[in-house]
Backbone atoms as SQL, in Angstrom:
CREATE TABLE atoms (id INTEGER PRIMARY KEY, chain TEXT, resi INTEGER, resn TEXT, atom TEXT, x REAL, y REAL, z REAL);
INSERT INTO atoms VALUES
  (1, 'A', 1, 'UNK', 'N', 0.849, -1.150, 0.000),
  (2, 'A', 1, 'UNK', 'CA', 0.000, 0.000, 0.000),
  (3, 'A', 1, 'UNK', 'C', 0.905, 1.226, 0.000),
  (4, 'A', 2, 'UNK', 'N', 0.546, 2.406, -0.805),
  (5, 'A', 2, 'UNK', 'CA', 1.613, 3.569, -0.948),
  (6, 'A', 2, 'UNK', 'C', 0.688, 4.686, -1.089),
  (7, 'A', 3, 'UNK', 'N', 1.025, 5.516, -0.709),
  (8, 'A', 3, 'UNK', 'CA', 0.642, 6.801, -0.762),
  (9, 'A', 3, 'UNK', 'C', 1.101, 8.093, -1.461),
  (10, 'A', 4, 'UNK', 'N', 0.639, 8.698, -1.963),
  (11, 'A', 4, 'UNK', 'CA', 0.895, 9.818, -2.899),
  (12, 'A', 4, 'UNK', 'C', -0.609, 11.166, -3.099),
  (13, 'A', 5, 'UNK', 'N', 0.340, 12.672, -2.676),
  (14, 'A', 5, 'UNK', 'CA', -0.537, 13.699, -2.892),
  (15, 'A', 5, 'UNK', 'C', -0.624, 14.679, -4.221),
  (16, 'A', 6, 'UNK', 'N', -1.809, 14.578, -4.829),
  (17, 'A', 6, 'UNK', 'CA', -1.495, 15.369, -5.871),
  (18, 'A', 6, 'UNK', 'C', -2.351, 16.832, -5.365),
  (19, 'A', 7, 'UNK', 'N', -1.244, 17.631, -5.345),
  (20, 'A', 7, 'UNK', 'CA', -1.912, 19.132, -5.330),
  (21, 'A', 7, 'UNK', 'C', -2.704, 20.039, -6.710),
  (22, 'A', 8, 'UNK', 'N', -3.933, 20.243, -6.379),
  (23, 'A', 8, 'UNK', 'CA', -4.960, 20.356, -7.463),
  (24, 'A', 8, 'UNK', 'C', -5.087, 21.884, -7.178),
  (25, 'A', 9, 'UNK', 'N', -6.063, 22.644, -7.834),
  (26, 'A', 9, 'UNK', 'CA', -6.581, 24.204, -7.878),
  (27, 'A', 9, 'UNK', 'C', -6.819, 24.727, -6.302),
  (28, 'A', 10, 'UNK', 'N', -6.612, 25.740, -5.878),
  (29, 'A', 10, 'UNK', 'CA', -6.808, 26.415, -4.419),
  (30, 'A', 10, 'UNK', 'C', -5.493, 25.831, -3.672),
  (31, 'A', 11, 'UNK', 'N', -4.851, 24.569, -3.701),
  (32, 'A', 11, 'UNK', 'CA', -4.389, 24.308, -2.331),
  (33, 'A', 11, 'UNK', 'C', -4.834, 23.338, -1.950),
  (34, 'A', 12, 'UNK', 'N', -5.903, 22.841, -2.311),
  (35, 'A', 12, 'UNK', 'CA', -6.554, 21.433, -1.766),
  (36, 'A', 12, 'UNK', 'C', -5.660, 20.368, -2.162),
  (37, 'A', 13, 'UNK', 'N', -5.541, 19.519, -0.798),
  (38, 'A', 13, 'UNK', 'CA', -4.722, 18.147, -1.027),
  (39, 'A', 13, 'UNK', 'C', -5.674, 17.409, -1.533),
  (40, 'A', 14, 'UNK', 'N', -5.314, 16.722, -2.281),
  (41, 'A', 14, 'UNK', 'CA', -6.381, 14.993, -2.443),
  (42, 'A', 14, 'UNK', 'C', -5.153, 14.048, -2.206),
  (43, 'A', 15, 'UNK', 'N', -5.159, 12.969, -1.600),
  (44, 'A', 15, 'UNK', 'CA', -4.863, 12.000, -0.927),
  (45, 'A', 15, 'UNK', 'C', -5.214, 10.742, -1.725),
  (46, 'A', 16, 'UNK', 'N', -4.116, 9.791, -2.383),
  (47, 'A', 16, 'UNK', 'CA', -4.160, 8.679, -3.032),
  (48, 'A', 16, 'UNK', 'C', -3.647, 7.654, -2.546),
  (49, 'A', 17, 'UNK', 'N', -4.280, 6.956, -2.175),
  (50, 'A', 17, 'UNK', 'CA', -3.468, 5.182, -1.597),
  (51, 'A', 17, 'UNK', 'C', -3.927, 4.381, -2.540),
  (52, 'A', 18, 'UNK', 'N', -2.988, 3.818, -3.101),
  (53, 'A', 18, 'UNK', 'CA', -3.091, 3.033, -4.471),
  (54, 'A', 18, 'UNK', 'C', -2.803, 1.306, -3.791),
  (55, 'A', 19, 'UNK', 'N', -3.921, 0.367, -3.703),
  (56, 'A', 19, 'UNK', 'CA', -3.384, -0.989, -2.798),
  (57, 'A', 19, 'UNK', 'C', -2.954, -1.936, -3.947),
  (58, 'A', 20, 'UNK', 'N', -2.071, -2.721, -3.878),
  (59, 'A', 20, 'UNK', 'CA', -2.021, -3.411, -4.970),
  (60, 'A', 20, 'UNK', 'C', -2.420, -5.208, -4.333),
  (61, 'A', 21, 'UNK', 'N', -3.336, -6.296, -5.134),
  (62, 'A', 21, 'UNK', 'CA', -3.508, -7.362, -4.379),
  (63, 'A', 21, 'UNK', 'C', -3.195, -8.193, -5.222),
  (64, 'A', 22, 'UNK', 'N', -2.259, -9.205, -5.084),
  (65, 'A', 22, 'UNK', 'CA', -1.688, -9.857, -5.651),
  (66, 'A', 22, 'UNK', 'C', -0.858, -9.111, -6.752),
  (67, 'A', 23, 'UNK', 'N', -0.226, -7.865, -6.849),
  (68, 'A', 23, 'UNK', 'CA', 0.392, -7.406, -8.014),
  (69, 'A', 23, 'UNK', 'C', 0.847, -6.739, -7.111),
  (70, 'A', 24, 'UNK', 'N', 2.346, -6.238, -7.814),
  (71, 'A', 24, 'UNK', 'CA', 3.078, -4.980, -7.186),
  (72, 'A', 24, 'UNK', 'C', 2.683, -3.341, -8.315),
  (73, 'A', 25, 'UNK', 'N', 2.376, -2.890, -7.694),
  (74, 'A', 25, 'UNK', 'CA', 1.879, -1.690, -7.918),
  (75, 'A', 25, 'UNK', 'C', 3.413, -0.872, -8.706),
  (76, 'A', 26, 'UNK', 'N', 3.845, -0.885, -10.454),
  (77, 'A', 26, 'UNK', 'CA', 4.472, -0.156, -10.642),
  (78, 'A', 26, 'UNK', 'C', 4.714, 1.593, -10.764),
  (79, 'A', 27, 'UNK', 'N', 6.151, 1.783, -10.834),
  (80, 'A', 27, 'UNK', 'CA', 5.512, 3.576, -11.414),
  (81, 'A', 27, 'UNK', 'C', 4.576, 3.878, -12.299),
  (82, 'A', 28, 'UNK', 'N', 4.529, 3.000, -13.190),
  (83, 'A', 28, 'UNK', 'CA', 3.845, 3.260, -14.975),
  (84, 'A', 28, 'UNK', 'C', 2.237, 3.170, -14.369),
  (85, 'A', 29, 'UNK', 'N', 2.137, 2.225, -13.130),
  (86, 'A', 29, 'UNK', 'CA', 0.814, 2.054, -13.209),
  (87, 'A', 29, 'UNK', 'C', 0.005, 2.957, -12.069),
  (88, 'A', 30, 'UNK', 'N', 1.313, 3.702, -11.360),
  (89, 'A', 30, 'UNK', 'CA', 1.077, 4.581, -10.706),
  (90, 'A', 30, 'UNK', 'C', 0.863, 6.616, -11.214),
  (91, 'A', 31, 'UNK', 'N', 1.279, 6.214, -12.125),
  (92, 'A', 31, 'UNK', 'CA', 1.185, 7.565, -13.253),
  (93, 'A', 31, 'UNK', 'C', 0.123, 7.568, -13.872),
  (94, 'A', 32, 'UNK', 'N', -0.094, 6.895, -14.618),
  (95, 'A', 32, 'UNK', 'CA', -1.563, 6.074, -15.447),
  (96, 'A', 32, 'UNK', 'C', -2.768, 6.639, -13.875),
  (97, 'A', 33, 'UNK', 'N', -2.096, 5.556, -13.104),
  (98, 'A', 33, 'UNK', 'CA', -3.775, 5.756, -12.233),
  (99, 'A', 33, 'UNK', 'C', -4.339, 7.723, -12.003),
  (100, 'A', 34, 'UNK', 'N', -2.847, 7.957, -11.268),
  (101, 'A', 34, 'UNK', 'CA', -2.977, 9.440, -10.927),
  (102, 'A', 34, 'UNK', 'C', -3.481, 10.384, -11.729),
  (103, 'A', 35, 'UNK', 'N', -2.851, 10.385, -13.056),
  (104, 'A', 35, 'UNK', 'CA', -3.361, 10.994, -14.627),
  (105, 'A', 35, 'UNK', 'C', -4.819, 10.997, -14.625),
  (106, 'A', 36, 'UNK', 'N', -5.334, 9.757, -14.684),
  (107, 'A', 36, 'UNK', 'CA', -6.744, 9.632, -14.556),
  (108, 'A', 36, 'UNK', 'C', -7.360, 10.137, -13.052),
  (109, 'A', 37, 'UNK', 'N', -6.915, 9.681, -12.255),
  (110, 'A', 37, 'UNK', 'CA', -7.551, 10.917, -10.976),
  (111, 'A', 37, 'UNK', 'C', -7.807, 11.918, -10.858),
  (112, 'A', 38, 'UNK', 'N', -6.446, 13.109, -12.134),
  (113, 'A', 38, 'UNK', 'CA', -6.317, 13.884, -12.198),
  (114, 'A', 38, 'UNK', 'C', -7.691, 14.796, -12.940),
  (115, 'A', 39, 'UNK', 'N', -8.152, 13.741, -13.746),
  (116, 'A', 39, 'UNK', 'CA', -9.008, 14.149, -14.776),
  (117, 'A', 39, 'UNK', 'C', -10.336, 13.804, -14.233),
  (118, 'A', 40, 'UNK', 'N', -10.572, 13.491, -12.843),
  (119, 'A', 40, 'UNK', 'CA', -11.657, 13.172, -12.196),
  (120, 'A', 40, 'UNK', 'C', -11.719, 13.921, -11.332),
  (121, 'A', 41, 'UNK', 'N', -10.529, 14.780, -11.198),
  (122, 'A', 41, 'UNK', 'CA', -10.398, 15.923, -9.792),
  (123, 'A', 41, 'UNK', 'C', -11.140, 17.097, -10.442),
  (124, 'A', 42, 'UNK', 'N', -10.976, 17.053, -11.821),
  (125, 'A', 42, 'UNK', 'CA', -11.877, 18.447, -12.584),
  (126, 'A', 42, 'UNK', 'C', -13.213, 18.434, -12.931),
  (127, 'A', 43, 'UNK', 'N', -13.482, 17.051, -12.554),
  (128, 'A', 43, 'UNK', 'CA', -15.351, 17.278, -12.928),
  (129, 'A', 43, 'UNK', 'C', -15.859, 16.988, -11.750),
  (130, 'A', 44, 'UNK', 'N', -15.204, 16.538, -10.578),
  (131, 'A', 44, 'UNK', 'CA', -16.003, 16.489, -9.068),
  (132, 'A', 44, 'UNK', 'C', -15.067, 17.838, -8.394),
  (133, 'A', 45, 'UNK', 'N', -16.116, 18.328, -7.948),
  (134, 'A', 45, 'UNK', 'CA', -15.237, 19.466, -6.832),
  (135, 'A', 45, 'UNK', 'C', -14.869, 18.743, -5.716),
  (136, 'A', 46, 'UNK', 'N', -13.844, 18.959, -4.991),
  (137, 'A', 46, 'UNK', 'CA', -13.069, 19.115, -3.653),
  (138, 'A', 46, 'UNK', 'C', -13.033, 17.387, -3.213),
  (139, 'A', 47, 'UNK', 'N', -12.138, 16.909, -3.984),
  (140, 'A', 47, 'UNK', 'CA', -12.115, 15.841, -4.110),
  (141, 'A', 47, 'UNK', 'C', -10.930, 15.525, -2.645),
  (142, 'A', 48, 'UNK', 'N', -11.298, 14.589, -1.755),
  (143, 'A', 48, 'UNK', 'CA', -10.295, 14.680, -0.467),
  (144, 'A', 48, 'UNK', 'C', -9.314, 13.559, -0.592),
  (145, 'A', 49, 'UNK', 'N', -10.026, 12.482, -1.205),
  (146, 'A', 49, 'UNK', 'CA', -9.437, 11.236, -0.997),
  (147, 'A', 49, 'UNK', 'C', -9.786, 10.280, -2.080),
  (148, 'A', 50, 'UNK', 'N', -8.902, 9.351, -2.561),
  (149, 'A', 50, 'UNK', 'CA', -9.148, 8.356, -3.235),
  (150, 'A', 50, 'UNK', 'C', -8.386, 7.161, -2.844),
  (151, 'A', 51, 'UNK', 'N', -9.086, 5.908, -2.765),
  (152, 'A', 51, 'UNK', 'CA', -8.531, 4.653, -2.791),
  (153, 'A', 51, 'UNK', 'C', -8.543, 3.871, -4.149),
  (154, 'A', 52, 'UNK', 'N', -7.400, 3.186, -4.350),
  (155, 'A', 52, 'UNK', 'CA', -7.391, 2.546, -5.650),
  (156, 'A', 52, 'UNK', 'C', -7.326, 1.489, -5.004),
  (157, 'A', 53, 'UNK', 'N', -7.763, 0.142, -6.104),
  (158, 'A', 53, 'UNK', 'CA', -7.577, -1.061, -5.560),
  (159, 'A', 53, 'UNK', 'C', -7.529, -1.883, -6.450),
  (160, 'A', 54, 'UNK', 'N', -6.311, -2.267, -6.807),
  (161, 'A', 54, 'UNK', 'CA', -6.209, -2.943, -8.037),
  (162, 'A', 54, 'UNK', 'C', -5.973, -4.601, -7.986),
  (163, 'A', 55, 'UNK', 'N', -6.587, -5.664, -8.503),
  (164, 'A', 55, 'UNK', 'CA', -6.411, -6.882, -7.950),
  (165, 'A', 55, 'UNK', 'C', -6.214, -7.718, -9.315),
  (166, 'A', 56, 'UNK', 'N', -5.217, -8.833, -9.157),
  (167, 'A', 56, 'UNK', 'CA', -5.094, -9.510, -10.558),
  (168, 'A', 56, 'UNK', 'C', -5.504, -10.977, -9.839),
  (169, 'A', 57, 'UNK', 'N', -6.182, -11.818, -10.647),
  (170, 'A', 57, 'UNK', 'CA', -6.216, -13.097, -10.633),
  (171, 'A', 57, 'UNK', 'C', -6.805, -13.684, -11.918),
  (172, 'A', 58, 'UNK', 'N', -5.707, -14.231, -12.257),
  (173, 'A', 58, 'UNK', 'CA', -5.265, -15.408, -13.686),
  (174, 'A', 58, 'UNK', 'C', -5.497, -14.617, -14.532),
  (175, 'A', 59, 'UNK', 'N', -6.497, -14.039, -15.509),
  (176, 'A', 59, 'UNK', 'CA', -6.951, -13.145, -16.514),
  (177, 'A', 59, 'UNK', 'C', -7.245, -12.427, -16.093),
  (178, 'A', 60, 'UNK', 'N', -7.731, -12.136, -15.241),
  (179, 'A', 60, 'UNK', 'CA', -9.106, -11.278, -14.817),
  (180, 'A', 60, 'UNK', 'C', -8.169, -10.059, -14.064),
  (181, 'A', 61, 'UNK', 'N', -8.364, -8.997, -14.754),
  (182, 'A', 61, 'UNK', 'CA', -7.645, -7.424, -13.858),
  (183, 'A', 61, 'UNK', 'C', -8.576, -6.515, -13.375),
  (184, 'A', 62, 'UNK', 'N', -9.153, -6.314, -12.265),
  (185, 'A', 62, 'UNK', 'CA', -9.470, -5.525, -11.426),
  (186, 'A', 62, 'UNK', 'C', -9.251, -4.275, -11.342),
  (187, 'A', 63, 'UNK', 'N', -9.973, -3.518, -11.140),
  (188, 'A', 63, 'UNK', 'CA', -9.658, -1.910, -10.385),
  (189, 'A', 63, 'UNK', 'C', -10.847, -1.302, -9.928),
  (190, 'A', 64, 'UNK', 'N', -10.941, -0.983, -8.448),
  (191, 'A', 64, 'UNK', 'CA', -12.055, -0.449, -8.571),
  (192, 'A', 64, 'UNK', 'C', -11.253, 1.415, -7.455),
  (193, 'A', 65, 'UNK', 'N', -12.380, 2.173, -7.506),
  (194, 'A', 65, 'UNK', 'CA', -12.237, 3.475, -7.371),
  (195, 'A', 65, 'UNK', 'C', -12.928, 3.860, -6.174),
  (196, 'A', 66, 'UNK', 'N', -12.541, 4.512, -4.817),
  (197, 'A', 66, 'UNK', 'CA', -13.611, 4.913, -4.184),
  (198, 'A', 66, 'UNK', 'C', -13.404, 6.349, -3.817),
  (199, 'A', 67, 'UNK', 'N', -14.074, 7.316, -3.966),
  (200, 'A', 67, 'UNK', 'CA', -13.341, 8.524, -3.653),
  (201, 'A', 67, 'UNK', 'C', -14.011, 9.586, -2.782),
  (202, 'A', 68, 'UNK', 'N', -13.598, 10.296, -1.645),
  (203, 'A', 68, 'UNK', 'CA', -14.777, 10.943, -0.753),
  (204, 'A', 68, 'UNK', 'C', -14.491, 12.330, -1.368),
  (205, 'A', 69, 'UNK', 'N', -15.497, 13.041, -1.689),
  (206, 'A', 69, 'UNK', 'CA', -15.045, 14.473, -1.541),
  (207, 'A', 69, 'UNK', 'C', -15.995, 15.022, -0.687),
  (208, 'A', 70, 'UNK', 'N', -16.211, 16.716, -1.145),
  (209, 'A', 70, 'UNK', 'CA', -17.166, 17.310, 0.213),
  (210, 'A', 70, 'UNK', 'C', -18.099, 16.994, 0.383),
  (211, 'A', 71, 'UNK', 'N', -19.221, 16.177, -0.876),
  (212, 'A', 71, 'UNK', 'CA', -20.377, 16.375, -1.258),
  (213, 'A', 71, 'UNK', 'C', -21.032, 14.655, -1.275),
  (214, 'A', 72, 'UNK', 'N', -19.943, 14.012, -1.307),
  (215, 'A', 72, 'UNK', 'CA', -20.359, 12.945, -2.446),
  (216, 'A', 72, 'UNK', 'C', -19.452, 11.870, -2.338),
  (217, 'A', 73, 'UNK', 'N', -19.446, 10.467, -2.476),
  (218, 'A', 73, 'UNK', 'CA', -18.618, 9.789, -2.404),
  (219, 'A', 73, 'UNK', 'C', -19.454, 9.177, -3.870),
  (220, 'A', 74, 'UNK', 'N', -18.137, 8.691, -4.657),
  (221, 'A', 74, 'UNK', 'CA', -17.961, 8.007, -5.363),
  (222, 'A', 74, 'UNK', 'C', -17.667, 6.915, -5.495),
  (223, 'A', 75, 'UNK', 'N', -17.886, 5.690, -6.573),
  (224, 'A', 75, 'UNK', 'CA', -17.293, 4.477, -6.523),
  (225, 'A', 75, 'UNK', 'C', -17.486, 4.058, -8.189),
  (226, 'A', 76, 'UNK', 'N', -16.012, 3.251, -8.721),
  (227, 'A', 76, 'UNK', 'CA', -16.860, 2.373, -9.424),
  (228, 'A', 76, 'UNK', 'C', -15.682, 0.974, -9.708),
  (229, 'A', 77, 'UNK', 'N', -16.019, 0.357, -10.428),
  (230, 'A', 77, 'UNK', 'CA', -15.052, -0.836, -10.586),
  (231, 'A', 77, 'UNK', 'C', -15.379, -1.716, -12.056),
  (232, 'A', 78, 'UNK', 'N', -14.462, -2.271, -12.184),
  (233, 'A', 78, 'UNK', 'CA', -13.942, -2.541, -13.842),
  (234, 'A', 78, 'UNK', 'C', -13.111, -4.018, -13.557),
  (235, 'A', 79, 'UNK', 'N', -13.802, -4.825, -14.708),
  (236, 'A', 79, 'UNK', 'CA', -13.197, -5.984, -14.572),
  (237, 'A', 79, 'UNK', 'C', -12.667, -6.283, -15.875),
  (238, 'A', 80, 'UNK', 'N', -11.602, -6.379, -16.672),
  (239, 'A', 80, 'UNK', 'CA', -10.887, -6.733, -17.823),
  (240, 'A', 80, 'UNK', 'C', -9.646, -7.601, -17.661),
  (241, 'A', 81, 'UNK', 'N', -9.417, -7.836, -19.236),
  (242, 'A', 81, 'UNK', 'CA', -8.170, -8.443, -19.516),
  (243, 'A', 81, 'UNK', 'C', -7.258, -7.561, -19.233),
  (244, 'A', 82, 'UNK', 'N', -6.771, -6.713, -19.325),
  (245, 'A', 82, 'UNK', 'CA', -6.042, -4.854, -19.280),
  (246, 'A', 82, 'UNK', 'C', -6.196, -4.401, -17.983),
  (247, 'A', 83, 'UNK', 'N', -5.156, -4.302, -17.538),
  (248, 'A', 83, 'UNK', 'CA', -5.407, -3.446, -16.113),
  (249, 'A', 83, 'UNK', 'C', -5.587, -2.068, -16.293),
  (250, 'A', 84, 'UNK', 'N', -4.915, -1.612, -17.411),
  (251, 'A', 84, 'UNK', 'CA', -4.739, -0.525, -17.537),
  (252, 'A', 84, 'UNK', 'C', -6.634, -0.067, -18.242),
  (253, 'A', 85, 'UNK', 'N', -6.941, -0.632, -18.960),
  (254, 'A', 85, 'UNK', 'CA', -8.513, -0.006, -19.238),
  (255, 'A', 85, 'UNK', 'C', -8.906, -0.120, -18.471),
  (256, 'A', 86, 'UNK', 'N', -8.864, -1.256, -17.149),
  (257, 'A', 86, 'UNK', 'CA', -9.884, -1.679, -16.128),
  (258, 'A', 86, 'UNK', 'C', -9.364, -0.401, -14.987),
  (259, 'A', 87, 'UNK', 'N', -8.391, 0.264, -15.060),
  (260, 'A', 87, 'UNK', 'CA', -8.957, 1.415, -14.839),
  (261, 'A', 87, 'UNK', 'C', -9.225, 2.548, -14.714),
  (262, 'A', 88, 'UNK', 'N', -8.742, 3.038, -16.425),
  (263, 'A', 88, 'UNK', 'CA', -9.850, 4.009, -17.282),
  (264, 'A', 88, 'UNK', 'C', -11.397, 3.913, -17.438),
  (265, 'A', 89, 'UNK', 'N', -11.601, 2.595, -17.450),
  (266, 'A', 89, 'UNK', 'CA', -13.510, 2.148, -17.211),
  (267, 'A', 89, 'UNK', 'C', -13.645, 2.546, -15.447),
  (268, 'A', 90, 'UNK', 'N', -13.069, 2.383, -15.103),
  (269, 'A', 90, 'UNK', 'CA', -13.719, 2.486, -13.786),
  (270, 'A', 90, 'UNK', 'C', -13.129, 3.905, -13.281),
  (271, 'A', 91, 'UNK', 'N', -12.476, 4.527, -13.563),
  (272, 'A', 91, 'UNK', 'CA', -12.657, 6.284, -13.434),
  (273, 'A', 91, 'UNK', 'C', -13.418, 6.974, -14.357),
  (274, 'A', 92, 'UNK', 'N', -13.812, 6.550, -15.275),
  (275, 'A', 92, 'UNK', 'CA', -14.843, 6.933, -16.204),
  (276, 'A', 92, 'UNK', 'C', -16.511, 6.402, -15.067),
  (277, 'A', 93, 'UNK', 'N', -16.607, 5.753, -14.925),
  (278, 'A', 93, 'UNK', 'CA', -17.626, 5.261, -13.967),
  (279, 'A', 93, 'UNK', 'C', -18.102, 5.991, -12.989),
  (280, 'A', 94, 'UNK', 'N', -16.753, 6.066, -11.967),
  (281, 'A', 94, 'UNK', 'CA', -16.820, 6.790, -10.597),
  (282, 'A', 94, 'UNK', 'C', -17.173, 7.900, -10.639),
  (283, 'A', 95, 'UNK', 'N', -17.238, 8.803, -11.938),
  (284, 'A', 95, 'UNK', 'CA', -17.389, 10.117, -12.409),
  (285, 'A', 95, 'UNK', 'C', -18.669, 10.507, -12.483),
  (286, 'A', 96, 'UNK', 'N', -19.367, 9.174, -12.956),
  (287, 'A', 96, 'UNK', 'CA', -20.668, 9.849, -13.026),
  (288, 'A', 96, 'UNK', 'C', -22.045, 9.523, -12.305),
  (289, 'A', 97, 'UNK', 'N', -21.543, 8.485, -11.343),
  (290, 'A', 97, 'UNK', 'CA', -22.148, 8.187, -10.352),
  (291, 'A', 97, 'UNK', 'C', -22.292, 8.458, -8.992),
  (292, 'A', 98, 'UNK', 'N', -22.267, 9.644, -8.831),
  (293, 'A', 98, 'UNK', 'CA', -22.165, 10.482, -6.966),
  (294, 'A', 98, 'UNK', 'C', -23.391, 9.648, -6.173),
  (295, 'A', 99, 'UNK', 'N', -22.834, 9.397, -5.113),
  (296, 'A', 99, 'UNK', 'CA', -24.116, 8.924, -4.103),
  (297, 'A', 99, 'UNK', 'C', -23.712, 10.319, -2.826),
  (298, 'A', 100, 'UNK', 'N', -24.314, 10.900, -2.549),
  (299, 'A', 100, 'UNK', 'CA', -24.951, 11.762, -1.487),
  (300, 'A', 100, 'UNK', 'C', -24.376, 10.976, 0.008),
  (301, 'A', 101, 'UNK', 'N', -23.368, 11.933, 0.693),
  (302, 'A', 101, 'UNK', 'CA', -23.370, 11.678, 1.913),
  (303, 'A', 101, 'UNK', 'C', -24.411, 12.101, 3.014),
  (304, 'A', 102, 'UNK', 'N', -25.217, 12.437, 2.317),
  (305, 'A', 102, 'UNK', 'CA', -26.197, 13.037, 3.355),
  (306, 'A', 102, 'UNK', 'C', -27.224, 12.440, 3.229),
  (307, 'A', 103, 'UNK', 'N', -28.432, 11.856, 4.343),
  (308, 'A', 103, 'UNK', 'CA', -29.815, 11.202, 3.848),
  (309, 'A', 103, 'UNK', 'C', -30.373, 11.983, 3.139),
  (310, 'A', 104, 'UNK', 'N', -31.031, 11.328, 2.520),
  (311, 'A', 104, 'UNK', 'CA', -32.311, 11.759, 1.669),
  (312, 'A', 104, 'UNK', 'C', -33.535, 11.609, 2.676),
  (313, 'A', 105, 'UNK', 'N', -34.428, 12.815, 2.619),
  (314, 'A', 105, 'UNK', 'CA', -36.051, 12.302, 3.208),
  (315, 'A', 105, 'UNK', 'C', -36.933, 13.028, 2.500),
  (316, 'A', 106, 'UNK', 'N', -36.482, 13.120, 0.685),
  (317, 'A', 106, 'UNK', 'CA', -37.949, 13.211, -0.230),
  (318, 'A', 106, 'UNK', 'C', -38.898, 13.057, 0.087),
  (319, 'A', 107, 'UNK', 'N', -38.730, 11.501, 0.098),
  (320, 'A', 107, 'UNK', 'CA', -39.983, 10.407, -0.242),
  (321, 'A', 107, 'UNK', 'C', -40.379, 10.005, 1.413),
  (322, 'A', 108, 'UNK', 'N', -39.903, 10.478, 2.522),
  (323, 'A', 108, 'UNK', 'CA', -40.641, 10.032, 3.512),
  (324, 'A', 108, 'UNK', 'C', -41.686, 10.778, 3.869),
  (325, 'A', 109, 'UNK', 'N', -43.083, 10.180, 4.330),
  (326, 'A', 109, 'UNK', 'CA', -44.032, 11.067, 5.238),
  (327, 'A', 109, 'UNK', 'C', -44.016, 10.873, 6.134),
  (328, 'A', 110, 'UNK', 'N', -44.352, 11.945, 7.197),
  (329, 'A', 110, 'UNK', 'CA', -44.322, 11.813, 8.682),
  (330, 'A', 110, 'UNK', 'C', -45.965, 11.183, 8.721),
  (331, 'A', 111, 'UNK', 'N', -45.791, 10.288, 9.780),
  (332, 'A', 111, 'UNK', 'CA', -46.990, 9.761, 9.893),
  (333, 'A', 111, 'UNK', 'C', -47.506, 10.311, 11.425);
């Protein structure tokens, strides 16, 4: 597990721990991931944190994404032959799927 900060617009840190499971986590695949973080730091605001999690077994390459910012946590995950698309698909994913840290009570009535 390794850690790395990329400093984005204002001053804001975002915080990357990249885990690698069953694979050693290279530079190439540590540039690649960040690059793409980078490009996920500009369409979510105030992005704090991201976990990568990249897992290989026999064919099958893994990556999935979880990321907190102020508003919103993100997630997504990608299963390919390619580690490297598996995860461009899955920062492409995490992007456009925000779930709300905050409850929702639309749809409740008080009874």
């Amino acid at each position: 597990m390794t850690q790395s900060r990329l400093e984005p617009r204002e001053n804001l840190v975002m915080t990357i721990e990249i885990t690698g499971r069953k694979i050693e986590v290279t530079p190439a695949l540590r540039s690649f991931t960040e690059k793409k973080l980078k490009k996920l730091d500009r369409l979510v605001d105030g992005i704090n944190e991201a976990h990568v999690i990249l897992t290989v077994e026999k064919h099958r390459h893994t990556a999935e994404i979880l990321v907190k910012s102020r508003l919103a946590r993100l997630s997504g995950s990608e299963t390919t032959n390619d580690l490297y698309a598996s995860i461009a698909t899955s920062s492409r994913r995490s992007s456009g799927r925000p779930r709300s840290s905050r409850t929702s009570t639309a749809g409740a009535r008080s009874v």
